[in-house]
N, C-alpha and C positions, 0 to 999 in steps of 0.2 A: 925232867928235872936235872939230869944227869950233866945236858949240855951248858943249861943257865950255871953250875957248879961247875964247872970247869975253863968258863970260858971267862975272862975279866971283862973290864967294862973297854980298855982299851982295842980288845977284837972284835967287842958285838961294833963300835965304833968305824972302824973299819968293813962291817958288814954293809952299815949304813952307809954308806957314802957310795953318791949317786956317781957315777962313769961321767970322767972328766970330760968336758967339752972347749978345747980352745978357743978362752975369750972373755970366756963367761969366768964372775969372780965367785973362787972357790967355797964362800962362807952357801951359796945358794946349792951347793954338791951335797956341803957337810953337815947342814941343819937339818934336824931330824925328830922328833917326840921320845925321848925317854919316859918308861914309867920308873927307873929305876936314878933316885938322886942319893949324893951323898950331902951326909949332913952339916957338911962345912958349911962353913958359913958365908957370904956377900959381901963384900967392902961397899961403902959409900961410895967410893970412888967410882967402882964399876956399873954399883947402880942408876948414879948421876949419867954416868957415858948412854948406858939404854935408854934410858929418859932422853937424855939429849937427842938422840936420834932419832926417838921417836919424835921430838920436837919439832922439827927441821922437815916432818913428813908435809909435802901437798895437801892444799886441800880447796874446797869448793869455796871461791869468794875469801879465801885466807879462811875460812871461819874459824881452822883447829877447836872445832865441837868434842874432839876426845876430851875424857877425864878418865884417869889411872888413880886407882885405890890400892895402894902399897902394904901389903902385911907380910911382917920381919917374925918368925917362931922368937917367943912366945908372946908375941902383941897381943892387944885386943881385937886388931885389924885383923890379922891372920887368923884367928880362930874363928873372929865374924861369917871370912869368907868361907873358911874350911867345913862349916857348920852348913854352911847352904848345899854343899858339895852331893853331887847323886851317891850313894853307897856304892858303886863299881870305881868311882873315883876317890873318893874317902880310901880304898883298900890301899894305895900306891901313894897318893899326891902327900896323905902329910909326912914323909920323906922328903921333901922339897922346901930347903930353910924360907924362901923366899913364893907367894902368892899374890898376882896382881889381879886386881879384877877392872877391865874395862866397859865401858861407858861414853854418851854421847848425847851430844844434846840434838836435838831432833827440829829446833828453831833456830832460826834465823835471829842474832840479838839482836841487831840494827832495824829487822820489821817487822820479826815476829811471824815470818810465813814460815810455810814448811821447809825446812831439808829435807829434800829426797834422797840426797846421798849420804846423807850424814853417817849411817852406819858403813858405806864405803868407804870414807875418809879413817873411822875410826878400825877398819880393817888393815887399810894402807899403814898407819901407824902404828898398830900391832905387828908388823910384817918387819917395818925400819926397827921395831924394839929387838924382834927374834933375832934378825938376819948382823946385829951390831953385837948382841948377846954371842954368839956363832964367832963370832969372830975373835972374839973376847975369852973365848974357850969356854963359856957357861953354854948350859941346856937348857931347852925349851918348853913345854909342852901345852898347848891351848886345849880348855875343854869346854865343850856347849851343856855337860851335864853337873849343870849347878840352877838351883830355885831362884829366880829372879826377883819374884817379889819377896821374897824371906830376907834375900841383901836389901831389895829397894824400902823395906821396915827397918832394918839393923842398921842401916846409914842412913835414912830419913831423905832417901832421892829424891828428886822433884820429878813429879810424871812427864817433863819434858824429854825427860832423859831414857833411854832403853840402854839395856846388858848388854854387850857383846858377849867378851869370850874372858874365862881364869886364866891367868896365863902361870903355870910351873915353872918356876926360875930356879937356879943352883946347876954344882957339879953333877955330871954324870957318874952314878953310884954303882955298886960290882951286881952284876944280872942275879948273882948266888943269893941278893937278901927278898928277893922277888918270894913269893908262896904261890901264888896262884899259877897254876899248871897254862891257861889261856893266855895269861901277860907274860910267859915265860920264851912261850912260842910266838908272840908278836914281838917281841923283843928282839930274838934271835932270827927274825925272817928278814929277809932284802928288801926292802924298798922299791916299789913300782910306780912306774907313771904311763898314761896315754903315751901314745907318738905325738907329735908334732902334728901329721894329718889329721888327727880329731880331732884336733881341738883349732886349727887357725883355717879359716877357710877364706877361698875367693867371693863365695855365692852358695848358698842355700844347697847344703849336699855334696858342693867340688872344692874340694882340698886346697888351699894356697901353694903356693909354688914356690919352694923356701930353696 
């Protein structure tokens, strides 16, 4: 506890941020998951910009099958979403002025077949919302632990549609208002990733040659 109280939000920030690589633009170094938000507030303005960028995301056949459900503390929207929320994320997320919850349509409107990628595309546009957010100086943070069919009741979704992911939108908030001793310690640890050989390969087992 000691550390989450003495350290601001400006140094865990600094903890975050992945080892610079010439070339690469630095919003993909510095985006990170806070549990810790401050309760300022969202301009339209900024909001519109994430949205736009997630607008502009690729996608299979143009289809842009995302759909974004916007809740502003204290909406009805926001509390919809925050309601379906697992209780380990209830404990941190309503900190967070700003909750989007994403969604996707799973058909094709022009024939009605299946999207197989459609949760792909609607991954890709979560990624252009975060990485524009990032930039923008707002925090991030996606969670898979919220009740799907409790939103797909409280918004009246059409079963074409599946959940993605809540996404925690706002400033990054000071570590010290955290309580939980486990969020305190993920908060305050470095950031890891695979190598580069894990994960790109030439053939079945042998590493690409970067």
């Amino acid at each position: 506890m000691q550390a989450g109280e003495t350290m601001s939000a400006g140094e865990v920030n600094e903890i975050k941020k992945a080892p610079h690589v010439e070339g690469v633009l630095p919003e993909f170094h510095e985006r990170w998951s806070p549990v810790s938000f401050s309760s300022r507030g969202v301009s339209a303005d900024l909001l519109r910009r994430v949205f736009e960028a997630a607008r502009w995301t690729a996608s299979s056949y143009n289809e842009q099958p995302w759909r974004f459900l916007l809740g502003r503390t204290p909406d009805e929207t926001y509390t919809k979403i925050f309601d379906s929320l697992s209780e380990n994320n209830k404990k941190w997320a309503g900190t967070a002025p700003v909750l989007i919850l994403g969604m996707t349509n799973t058909k094709f409107r022009r024939t009605g077949a299946v999207n197989r990628v459609a949760l792909f595309d609607l991954g890709a546009a979560s990624s252009y919302l975060t990485l524009e957010a990032t930039a923008l100086g707002l925090a991030t943070h996606q969670m898979e632990g919220f009740d799907s069919e409790k939103v797909r009741k409280a918004f009246g979704v059409p079963d074409d549609y599946v959940m993605g992911s809540v996404i925690a939108l706002g400033y990054e908030g000071e570590p010290a208002q955290i309580k939980d001793e486990k969020l305190i310690e993920r908060e305050l640890s470095p950031r890891t990733r695979k190598s580069l050989n894990e994960i790109v390969f030439a053939a079945s087992g042998r590493p690409a040659v970067l």
